[in-house]
N, C-alpha and C positions, 0 to 999 in steps of 0.2 A: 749400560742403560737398563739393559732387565732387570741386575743386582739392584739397584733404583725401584725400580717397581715393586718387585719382590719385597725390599725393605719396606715401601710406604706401605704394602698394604698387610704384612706382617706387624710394624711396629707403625700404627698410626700418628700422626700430631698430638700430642697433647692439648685439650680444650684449653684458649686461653684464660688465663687469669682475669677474674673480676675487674675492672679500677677500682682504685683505692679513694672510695666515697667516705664520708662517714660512717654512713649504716656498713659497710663491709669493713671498715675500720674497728667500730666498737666491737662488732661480732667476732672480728679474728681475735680484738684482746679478750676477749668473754673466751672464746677457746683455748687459748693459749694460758687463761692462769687456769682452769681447767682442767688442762694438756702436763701443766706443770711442777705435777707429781706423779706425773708416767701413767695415771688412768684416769680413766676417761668414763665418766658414770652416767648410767640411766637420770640420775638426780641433776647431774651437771646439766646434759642434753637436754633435760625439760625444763629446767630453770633458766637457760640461755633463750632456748624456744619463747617462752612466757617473757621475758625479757624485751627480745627483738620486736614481740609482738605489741606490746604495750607501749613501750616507746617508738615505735616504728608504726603503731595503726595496723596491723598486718594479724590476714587471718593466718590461722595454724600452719595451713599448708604454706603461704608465703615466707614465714617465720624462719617454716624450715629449711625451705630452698635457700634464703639469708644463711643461713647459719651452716647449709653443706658450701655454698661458693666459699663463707668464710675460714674454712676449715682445710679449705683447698689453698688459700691467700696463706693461709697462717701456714702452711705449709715451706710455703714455694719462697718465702720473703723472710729469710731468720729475724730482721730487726728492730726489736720491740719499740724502738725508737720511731722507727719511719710508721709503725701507725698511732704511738701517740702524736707527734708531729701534728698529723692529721687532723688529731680530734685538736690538738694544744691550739692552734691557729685559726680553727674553722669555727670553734663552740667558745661561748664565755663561760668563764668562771662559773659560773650558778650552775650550768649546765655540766660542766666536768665532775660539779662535784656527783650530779647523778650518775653519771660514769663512771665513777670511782664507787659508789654505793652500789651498781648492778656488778662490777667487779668482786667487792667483799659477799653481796647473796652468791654468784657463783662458786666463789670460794668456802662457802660455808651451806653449801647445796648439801652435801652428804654429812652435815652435821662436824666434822674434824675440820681443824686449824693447821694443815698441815705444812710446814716449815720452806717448801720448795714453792707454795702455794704463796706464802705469807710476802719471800721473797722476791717472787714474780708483781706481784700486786703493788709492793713498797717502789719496785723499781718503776713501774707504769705512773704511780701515786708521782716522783719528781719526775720523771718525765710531763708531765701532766700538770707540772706545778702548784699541786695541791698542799697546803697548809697542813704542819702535822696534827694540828688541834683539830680540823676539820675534817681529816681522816680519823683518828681517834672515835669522835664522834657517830663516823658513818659506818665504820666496821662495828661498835656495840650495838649501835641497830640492826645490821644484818645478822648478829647472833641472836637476836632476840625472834628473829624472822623464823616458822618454823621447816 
């Protein structure tokens, strides 16, 4: 029983995880293509922030709190599937496509098309059931984004 104590208050709970909402859905796929060349930039972080915030109504500080619970999510939960799911079932078409359009600005947050990046995004894009003309489309606008 002490060993017990001793451990709880050495190694605490871990805060639980968010539920898997929307807004904590898109956020964790915003992190994770991101995420998904192994760094993790100033330019991502604030273009996810501006993201969350615009589409979500959310002042800066709210934005950010979204986007640390979703970076906890996107942690804890390996599969990219169970948050597009989410969005695939909850959001219409019109609506995913803007999902998929704040996916390609993050991805092209630091200016590079980076290949790990390209293929995170392609695989969210069928998950997501997005039409490859209509991605086409939305990725050349977000390079054009500065």
């Amino acid at each position: 029983m002490f060993r017990e104590l001793v451990a709880r208050l050495t190694h605490p709970a871990p805060a639980p995880l968010p539920e898997t909402d929307v807004p904590h859905a898109l956020a964790a796929l915003l992190v994770r293509v991101a995420k998904s060349d192994r760094v993790y930039l100033f330019e991502e972080i604030a273009r996810i922030d501006r993201i969350l915030a615009a589409r979500f109504e959310l002042d800066p500080v709210a934005a950010a709190k979204l986007r640390a619970e979703a970076e906890r999510l996107e942690r804890a939960l390996p599969g990219t599937e169970r948050f597009a799911a989410v969005l695939c079932d909850c959001v219409p078409y019109a609506e995913r496509l803007g999902i998929l359009e704040a996916l390609w600005q993050v991805m092209m947050a630091d200016g590079v098309a980076h290949a790990d990046q390209q293929s995170a995004v392609g695989a969210i894009e069928t998950a997501l059931g997005i039409a490859d003309y209509d991605s086409a489309a939305l990725r050349d606008a977000a390079r054009s984004i500065p």
